[in-house]
C-alpha positions in Angstrom: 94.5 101.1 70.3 94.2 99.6 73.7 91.1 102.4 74.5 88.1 100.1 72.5 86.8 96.8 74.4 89.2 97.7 77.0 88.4 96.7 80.5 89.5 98.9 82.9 92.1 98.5 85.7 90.2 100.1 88.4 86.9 100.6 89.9 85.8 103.7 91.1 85.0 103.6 94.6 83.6 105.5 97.1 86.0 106.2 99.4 86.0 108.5 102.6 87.6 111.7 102.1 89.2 113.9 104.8 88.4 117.4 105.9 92.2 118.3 104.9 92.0 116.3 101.1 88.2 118.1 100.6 89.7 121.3 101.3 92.7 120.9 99.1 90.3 119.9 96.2 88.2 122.8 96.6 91.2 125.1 96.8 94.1 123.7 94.8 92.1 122.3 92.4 92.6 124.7 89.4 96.3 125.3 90.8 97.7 121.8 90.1 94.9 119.4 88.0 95.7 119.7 84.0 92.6 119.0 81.8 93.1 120.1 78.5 95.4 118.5 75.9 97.2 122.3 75.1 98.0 122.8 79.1 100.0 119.2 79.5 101.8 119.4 76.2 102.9 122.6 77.6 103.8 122.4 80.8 105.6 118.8 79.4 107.1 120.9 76.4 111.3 121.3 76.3 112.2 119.6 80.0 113.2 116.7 81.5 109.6 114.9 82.3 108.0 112.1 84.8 105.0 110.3 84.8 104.0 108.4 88.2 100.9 106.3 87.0 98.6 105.7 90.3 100.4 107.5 92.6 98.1 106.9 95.4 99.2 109.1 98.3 101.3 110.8 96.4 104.2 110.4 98.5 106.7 109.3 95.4 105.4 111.4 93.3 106.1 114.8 95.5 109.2 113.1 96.9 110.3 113.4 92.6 109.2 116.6 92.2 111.1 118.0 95.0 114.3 116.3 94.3 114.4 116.7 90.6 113.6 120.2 90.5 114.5 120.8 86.6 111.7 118.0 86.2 108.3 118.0 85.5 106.6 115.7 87.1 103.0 114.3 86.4 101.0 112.5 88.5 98.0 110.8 87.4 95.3 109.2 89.9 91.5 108.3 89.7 91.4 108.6 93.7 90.0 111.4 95.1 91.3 110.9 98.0 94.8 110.4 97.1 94.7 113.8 95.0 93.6 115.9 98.1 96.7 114.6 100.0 98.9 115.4 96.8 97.6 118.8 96.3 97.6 119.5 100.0 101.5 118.4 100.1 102.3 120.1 96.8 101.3 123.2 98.2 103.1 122.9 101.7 106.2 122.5 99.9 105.7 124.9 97.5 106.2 122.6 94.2 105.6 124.7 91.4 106.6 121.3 89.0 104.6 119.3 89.9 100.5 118.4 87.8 97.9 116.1 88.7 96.1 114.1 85.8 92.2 113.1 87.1 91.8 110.6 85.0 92.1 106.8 83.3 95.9 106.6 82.0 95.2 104.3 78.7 93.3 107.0 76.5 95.1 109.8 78.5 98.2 108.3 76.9 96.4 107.5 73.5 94.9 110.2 72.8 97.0 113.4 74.8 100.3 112.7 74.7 103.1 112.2 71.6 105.3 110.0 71.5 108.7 110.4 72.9 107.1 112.8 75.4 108.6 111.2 78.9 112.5 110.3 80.1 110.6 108.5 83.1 107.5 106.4 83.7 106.7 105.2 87.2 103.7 102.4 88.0 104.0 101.5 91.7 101.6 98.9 93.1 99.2 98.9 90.6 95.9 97.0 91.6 97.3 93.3 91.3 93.2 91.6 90.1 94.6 88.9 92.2 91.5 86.6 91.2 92.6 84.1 87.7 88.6 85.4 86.1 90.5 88.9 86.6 94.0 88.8 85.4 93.2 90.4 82.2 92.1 93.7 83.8 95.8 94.1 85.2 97.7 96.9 83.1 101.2 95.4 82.9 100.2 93.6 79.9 101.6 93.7 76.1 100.2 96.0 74.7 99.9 98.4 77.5 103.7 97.7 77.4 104.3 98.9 74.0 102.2 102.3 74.9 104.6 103.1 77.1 107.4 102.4 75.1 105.9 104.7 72.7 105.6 107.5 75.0 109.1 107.2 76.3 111.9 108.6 75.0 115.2 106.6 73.6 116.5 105.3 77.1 113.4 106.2 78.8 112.9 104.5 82.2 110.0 101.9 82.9 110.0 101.4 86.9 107.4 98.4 87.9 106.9 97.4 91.3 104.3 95.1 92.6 103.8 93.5 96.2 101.9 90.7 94.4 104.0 87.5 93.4 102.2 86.5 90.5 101.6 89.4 89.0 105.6 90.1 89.3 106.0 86.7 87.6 103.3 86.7 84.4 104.7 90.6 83.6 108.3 89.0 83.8 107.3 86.7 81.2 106.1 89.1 79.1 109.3 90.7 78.9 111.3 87.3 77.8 110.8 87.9 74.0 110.6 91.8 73.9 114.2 92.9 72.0 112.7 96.8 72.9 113.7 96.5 76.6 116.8 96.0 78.4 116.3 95.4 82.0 118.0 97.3 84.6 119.6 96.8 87.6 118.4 99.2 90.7 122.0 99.6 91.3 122.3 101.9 87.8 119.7 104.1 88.3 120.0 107.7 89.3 120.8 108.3 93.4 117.3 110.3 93.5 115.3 107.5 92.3 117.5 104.6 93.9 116.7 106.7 97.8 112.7 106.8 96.7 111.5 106.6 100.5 109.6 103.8 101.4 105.5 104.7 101.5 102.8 104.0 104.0 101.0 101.7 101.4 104.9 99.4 101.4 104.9 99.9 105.0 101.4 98.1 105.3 102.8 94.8 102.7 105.6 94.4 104.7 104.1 94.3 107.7 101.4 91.7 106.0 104.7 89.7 105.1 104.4 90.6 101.1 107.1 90.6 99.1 108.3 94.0 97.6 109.1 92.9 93.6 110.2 95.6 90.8 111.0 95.4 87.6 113.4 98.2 85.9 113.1 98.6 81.6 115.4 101.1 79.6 113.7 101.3 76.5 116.5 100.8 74.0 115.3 101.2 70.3 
């Protein structure tokens, strides 16, 4: 269990909201946000399912939901601010597959979900701790690694990507003993996921002249 001693990946933060996210929380809310353990299983149960981990803005993870219709797709975000935009776009293109998750992804994982539950699991630009006295809060780390293996399905996607060099680095060493994994090439993944548009948030570490680094697993027993 990763859930006990654990420290967490993020820190909740006040962040400004705008009038267009508050009013999509206050009105969407109940529409798209899953609580309980019965409603995910469910609306996860007998299809072709996603999990975007962080999504931020929610651009890749509405992008996913409309282009793999057949799909469900859930979203899962501790940001307020990010889940008003989602919701607000979820409901402008009238995604009816699409969920939010409100909540801290270890014991969501731990505790809601069985195993074998996902055919793809998505962690863009997770919060890199870039400080060495932080490292250990980052998520890409063993054991964090083996809960998502466990919540994948037999070749089950892992998509990684990171605009943080080091962090890129230490979870590629992770990966050099791990016989669970094959890595991928973006060049054999699916068309809908190898034309993921590029986000404001990649927009903003190119322009700071960061590099764009991604790491692709198919779990493989």
């Amino acid at each position: 269990m990763l859930t006990r001693d654990r420290l967490k990946s993020f820190v909740l933060r006040k962040g400004r909201i705008t009038a267009n996210q508050k009013q999509a929380i206050e009105t969407l809310w109940d529409q798209y946000v899953l609580s309980t353990k019965e409603d995910i299983n469910k609306f996860l149960l007998n299809r072709s399912s996603v999990l975007d981990i962080g999504f931020g803005a929610g651009e890749t993870t509405t992008y996913l939901a409309k282009n793999m219709p057949e799909s469900s797709v859930l979203g899962a975000e501790v940001y307020l601010a990010g889940i008003g935009s989602t919701l607000s776009k979820s409901n402008e293109e009238g995604l009816n597959n699409i969920k939010i998750l409100n909540s801290d992804i270890v014991p969501f994982l731990e505790e809601t979900i069985s195993d074998d539950s996902f055919d793809l699991v998505l962690m863009f630009y997770p919060d890199p701790w870039p400080k060495r006295k932080h490292h250990k809060r980052r998520l890409f780390q063993p054991d964090f690694l083996n809960l998502i293996h466990s919540k994948l399905k037999k070749n089950g996607i892992f998509y990684f990507k990171t605009d943080w060099s080091h962090y890129y680095q230490e979870s590629s060493k992770i990966l050099l003993d791990d016989k669970n994994w094959l890595i991928q090439d973006e060049s054999e993944l699916t068309p809908v996921l190898k034309e993921i548009p590029i986000t404001s948030f990649e927009r903003k570490a190119l322009k700071a002249q960061r590099d764009l680094k991604k790491i692709i697993l198919k779990k493989i027993s």
